[in-house]
Backbone as a ProteinNet text record, in pm:
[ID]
protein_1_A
[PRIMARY]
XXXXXXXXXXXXXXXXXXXXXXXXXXXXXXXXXXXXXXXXXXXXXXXXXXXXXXXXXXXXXXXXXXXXXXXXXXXXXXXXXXXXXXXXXXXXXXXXXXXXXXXXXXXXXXXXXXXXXXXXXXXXXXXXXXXXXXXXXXXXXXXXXXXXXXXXXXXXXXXXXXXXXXXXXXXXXXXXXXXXXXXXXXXXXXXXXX
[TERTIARY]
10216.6	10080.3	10038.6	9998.4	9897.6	9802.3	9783.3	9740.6	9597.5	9471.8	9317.3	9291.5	9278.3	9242	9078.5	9033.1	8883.4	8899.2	8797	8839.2	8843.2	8924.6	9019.8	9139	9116.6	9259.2	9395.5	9454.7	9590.9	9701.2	9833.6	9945.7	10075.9	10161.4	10303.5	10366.7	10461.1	10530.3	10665.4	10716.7	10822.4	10811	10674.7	10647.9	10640.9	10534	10506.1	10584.1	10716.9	10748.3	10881.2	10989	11096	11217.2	11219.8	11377.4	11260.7	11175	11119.6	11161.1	11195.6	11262.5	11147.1	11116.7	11019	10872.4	10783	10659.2	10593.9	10516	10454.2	10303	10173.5	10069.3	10022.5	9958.7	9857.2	9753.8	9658.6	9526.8	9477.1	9330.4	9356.1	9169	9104	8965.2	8984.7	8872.4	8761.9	8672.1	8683.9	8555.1	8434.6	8323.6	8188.9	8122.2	8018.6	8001.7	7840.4	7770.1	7657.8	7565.4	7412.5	7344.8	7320	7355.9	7339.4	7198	7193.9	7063	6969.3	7028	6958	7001.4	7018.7	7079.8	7208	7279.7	7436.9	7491	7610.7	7719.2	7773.3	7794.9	7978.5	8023.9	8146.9	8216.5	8242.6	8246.8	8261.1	8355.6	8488.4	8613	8542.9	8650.2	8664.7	8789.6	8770.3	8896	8911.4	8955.1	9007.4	9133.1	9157.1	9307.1	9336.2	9446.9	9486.9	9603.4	9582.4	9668.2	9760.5	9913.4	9973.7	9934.4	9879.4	9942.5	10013.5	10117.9	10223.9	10175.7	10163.6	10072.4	10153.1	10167.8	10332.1	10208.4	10296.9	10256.4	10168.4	10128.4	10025.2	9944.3	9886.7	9836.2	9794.3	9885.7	9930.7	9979.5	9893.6	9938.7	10020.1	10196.7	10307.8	10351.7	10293.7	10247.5	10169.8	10155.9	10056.8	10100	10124.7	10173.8	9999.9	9989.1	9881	9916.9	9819.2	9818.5	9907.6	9904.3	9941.3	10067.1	10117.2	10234.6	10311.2	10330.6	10430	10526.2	10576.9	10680.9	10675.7	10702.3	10697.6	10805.7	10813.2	10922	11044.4	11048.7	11165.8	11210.3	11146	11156.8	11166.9	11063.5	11074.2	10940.2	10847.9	10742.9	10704.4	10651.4	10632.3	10521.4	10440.9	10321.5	10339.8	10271.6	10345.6	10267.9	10189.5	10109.5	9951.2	9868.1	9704	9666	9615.5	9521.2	9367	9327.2	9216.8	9119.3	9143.7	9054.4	8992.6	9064.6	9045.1	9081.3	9090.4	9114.6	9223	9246.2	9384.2	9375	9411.4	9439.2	9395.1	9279.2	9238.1	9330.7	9323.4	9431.4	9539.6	9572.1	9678.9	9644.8	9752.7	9677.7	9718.8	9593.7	9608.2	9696.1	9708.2	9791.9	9892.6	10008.9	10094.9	10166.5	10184.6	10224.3	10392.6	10439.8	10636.7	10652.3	10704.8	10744.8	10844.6	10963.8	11122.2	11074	11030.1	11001.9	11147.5	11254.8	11375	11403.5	11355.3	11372.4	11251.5	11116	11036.2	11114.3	11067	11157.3	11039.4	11167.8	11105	11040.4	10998.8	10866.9	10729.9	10726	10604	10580.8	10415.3	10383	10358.8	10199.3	10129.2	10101	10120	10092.8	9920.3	9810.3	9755.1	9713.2	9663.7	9622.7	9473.8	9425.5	9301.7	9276.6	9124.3	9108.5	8988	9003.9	8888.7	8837.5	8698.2	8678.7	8682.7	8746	8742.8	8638.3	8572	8473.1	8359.4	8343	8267.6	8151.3	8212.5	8131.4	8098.6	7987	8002.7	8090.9	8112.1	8211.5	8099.9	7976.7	7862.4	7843.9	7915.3	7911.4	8062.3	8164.1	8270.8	8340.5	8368.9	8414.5	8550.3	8584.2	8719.6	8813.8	8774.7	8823.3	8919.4	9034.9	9118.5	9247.1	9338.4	9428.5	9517.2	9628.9	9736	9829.5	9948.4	10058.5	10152.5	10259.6	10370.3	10504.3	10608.8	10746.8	10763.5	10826.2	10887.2	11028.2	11088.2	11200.2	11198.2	11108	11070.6	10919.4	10837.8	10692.7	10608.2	10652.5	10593	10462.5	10324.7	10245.7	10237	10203.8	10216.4	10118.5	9952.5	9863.3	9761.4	9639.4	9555.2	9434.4	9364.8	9237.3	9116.2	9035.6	8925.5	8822.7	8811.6	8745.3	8599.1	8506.4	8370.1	8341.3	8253.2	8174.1	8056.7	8055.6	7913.5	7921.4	7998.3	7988.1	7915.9	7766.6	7665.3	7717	7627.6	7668.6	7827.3	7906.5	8019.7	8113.8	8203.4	8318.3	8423.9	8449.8	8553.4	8588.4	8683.6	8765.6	8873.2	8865.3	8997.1	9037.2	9137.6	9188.9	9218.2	9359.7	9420.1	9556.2	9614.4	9709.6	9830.3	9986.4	10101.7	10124.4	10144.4	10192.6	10272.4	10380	10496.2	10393.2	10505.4	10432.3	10539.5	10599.4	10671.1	10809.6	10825.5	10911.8	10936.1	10818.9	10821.9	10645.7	10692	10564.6	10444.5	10361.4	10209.6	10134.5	10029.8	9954.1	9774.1	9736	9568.4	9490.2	9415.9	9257.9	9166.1	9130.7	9008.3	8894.5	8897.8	8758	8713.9	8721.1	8631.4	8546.8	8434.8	8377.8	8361.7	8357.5	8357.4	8303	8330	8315.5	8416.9	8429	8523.4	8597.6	8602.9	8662.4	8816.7	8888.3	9060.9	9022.8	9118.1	9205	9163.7	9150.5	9155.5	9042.2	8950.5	8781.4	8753.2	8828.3	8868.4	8927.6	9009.2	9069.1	8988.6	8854	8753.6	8730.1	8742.4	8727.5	8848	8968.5	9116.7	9128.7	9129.4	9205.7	9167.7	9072.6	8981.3	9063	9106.9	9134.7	9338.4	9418.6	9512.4	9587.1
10990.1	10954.4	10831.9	10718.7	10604.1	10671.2	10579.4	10569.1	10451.7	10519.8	10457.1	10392.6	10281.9	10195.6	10177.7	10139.2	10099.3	9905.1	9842.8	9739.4	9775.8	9682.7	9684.4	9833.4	9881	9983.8	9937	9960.1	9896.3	10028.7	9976.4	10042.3	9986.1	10059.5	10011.2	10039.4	9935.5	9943	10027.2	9974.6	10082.2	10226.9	10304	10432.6	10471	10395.1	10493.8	10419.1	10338.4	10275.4	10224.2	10328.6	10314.4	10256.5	10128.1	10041.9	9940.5	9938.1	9878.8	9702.6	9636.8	9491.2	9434.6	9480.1	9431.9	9473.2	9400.8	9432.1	9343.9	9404.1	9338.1	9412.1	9300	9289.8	9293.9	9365.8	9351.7	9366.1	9296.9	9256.1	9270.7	9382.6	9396.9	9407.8	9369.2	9383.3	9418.1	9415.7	9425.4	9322.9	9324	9212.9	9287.6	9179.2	9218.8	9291.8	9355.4	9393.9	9341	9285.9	9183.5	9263.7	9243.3	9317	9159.6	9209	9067.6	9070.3	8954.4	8898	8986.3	9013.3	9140.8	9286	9327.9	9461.2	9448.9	9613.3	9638.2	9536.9	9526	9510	9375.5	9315.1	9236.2	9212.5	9174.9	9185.1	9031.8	8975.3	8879.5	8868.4	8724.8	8724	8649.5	8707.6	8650.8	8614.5	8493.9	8430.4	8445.4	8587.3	8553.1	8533.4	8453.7	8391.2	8412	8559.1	8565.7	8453.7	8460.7	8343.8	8430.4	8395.5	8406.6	8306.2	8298	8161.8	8202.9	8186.1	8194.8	8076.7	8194.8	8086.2	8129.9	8033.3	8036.6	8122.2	8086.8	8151.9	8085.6	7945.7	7883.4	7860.7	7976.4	7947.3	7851.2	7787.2	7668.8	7716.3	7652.7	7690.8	7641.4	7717.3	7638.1	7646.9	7701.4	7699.3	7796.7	7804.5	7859.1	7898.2	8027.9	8031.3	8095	8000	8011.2	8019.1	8007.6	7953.8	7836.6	7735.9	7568	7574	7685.3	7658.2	7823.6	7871.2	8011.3	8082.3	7989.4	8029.6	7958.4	8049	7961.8	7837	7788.9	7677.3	7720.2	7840.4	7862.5	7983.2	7998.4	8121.4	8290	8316.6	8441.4	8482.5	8437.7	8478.7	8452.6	8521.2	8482.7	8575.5	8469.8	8483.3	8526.4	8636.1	8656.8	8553	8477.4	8385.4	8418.4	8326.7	8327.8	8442.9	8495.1	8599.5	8537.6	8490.5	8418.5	8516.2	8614	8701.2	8851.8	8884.1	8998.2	9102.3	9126.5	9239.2	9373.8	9326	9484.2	9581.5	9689.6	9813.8	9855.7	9921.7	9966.7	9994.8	10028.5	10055.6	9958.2	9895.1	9807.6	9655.5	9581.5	9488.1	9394.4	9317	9207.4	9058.9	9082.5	8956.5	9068.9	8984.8	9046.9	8944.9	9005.7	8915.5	8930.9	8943.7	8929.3	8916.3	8995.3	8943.8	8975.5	8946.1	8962	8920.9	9056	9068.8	8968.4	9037.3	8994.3	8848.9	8789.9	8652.1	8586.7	8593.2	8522.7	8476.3	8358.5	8284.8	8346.3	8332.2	8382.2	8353.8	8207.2	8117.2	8205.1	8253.5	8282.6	8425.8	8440.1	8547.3	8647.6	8542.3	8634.3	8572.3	8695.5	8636.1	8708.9	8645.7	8602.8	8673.9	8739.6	8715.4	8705.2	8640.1	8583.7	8619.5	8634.6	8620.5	8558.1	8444.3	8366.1	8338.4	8297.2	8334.3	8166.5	8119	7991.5	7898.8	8032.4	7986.6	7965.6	8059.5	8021.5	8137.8	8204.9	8371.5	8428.5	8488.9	8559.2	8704	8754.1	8913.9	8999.9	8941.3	9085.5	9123.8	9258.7	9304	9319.3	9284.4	9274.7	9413.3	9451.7	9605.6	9620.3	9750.3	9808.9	9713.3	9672	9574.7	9618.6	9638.7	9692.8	9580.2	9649.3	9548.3	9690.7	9676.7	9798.4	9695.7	9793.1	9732.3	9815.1	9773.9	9879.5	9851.1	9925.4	9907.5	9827.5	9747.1	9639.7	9776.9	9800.5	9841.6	9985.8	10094.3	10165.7	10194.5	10095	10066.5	10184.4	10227.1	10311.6	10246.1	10300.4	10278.2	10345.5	10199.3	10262.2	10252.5	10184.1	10149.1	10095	10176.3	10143.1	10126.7	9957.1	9941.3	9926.8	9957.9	9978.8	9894.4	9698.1	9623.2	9645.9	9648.5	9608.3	9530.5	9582.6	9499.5	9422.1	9412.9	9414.7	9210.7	9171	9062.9	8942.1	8988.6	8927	8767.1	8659.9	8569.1	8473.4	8553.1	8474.9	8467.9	8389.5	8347.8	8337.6	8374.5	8412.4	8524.8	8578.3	8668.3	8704.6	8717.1	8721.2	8912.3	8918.9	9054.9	9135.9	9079.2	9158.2	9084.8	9082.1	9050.7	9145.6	9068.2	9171.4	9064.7	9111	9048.6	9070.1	9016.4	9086.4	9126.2	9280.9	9303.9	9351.6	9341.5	9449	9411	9357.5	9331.3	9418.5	9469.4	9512.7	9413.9	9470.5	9415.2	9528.6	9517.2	9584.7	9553.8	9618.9	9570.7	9559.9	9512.6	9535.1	9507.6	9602	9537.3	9463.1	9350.5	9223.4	9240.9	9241.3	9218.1	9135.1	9008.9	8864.6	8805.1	8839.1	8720.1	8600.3	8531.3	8390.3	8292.9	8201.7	8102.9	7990.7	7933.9	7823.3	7868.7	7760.8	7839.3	7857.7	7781.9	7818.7	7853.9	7906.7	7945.5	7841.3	7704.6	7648.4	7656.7	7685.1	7693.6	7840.9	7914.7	8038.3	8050.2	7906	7900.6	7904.4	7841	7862.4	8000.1	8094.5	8272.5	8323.2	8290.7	8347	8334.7	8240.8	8157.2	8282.2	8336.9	8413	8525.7	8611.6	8732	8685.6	8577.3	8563.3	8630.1
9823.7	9858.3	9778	9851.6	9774.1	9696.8	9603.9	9451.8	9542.5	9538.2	9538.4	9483.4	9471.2	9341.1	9353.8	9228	9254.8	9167.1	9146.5	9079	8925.1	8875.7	8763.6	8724.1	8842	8832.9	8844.6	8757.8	8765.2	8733.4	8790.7	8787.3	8737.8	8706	8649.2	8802.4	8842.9	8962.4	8916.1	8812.3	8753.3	8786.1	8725.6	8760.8	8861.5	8938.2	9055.2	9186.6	9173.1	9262.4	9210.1	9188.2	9065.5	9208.3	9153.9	9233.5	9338.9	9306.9	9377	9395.4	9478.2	9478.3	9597.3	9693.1	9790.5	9783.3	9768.2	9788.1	9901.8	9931.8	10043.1	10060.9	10025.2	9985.3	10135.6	10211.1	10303.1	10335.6	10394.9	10395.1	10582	10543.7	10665.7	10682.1	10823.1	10817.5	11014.5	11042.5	11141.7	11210.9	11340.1	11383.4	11390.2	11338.3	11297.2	11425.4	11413.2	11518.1	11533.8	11583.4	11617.1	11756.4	11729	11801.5	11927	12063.2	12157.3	12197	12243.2	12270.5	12349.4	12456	12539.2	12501.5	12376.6	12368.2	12337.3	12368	12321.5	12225	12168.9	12076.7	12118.3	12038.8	12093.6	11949.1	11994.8	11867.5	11870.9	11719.6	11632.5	11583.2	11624.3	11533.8	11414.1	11320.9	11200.1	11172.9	11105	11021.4	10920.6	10826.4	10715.6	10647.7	10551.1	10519.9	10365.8	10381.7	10244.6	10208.1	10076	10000.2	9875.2	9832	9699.7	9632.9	9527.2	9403.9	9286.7	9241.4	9170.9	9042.8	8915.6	8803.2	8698.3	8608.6	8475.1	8366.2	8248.6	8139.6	8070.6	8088.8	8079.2	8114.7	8255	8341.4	8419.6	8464.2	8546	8676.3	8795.5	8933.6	8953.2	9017.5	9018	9142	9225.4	9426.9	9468.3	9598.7	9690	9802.7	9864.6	9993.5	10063.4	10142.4	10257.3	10405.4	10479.4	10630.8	10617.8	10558.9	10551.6	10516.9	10403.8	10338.3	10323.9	10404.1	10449.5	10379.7	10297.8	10222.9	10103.8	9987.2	9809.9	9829.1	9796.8	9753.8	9683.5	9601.4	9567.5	9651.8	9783.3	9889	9835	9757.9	9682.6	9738.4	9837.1	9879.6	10004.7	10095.5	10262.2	10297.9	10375.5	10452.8	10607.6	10655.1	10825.6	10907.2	10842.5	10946.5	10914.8	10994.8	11002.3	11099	11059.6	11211.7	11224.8	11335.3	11318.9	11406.5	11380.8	11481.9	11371	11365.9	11277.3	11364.9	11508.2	11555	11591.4	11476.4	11451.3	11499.8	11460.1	11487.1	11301.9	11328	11231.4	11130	10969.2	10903.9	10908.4	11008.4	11000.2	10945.5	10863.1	10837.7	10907.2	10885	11000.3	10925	10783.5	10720.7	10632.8	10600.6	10503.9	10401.4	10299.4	10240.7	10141.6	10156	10105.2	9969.7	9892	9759	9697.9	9668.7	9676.2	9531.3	9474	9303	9219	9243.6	9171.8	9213.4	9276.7	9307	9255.8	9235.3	9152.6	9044	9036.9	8883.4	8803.3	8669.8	8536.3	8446	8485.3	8449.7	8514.3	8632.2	8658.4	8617.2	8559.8	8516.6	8605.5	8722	8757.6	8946.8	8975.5	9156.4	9179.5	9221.8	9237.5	9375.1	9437.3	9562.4	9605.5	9727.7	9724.7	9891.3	9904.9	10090.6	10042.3	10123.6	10222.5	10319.4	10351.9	10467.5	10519.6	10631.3	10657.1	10745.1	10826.8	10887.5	10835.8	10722.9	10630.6	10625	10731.7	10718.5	10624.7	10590.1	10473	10476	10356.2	10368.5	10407.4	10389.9	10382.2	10539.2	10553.1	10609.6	10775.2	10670.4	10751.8	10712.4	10848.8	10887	10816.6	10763.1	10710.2	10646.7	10584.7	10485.4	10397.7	10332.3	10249	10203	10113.3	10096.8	10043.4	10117.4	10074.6	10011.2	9924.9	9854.1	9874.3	9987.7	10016.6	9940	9956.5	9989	10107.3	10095.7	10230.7	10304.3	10207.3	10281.6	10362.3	10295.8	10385.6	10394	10399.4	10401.8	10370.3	10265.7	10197.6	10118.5	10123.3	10065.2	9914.1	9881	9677.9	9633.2	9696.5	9597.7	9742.7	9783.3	9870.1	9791.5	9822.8	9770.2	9878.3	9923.8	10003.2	9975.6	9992.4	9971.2	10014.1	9887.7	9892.8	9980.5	10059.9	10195.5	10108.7	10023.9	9910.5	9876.1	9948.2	9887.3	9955	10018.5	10050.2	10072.8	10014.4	10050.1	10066.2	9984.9	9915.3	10067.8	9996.7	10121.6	10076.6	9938.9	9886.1	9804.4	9807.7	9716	9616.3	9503.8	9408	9468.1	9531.6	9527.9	9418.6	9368.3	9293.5	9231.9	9129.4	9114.2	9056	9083.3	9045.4	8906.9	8802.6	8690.6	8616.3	8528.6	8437.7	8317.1	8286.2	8188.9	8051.7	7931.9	7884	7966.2	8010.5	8145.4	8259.6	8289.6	8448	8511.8	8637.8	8695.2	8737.2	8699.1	8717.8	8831.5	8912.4	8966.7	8947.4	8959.8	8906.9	9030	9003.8	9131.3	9082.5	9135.6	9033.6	9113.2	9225.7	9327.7	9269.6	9224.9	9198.4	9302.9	9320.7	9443.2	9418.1	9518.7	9485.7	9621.5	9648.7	9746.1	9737.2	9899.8	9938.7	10061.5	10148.7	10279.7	10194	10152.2	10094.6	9928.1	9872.8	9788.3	9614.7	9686.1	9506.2	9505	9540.4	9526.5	9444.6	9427.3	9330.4	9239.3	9211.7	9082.7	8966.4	8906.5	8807.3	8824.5	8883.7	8825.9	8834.5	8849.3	8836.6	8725.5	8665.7	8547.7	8438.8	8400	8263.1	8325.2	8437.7	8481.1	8448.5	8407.2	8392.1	8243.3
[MASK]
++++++++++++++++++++++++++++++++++++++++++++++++++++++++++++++++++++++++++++++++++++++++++++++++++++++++++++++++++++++++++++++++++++++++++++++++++++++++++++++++++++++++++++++++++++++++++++++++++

């Protein structure tokens, strides 16, 4: 059974996820649901776009896998693509994100993950919002977080990051709000959580 996180709950991947080599971070929401002009519902896509950034021991950003850029540069991380809609299948996420732990070079500390909103929507009030952390190989869920709808005006988000620790890797929940349709517009509140 997944492990609930609330923000700043963190875990040892060693323990509760022993041989673990694949992780895969997914991020998953809902289209808004909007009262129409004459009555009833319609539903509202949203674009939101999770991001990795891969930051050394100096906390120095040493890449970014986004929408723009899919795969790390030293190919130890992969993005399944943009969903510009939001309309999943509940529970399921609508972005994922790849992390071939044993292949991160050993310069980098801490991976980083972030959702933004690109249209420039605010989060307040975007449906079933979560970010799970599975097993890639038999997609076993190890760590489900249930994102705050609470983040009124902002358009950005610090999730959570996986970091070495002791020499294994950990995971933590940050919930940082923030603003910027992408990713470096969140770097001034990452950096203090590194």
């Amino acid at each position: 059974m997944a492990i609930k996180l609330t923000k700043g709950g963190n875990i040892s991947l060693k323990k509760e996820a022993p041989g673990l080599t694949e992780a895969v971070l997914g991020l998953g929401w809902s289209m808004q649901e909007k009262k129409g002009l004459f009555g009833g519902v319609k539903k509202v896509e949203i674009d939101l776009d999770a991001s990795c950034l891969m930051f050394d021991g100096q906390k120095q950003l040493k890449d970014a896998v986004w929408f723009k850029h899919l795969v790390s540069t030293d190919g130890s991380i992969t993005h399944t693509g943009d969903d510009l809609t939001g309309g999943g299948a509940e529970g399921t996420p609508n972005e994922e994100i790849l992390v071939k732990l044993d292949s991160v070079p050993q310069d980098i500390q801490s991976l980083v993950f972030t959702v933004n909103s690109f249209s420039s929507a605010t989060f307040d009030g975007i449906p079933n919002a979560f970010c799970v952390l599975k097993d890639n190989k038999g997609r076993k869920e190890i760590a489900h977080y249930n994102l705050s709808v609470q983040g009124g005006g902002h358009t950005g988000l610090v999730i959570a990051k996986l970091y070495r620790h002791g020499g294994e890797w950990k995971f933590k929940a940050l919930e940082d709000w923030g603003s910027g349709r992408t990713f470096d517009k969140l770097i001034p509140i990452i950096l203090p959580s590194l």
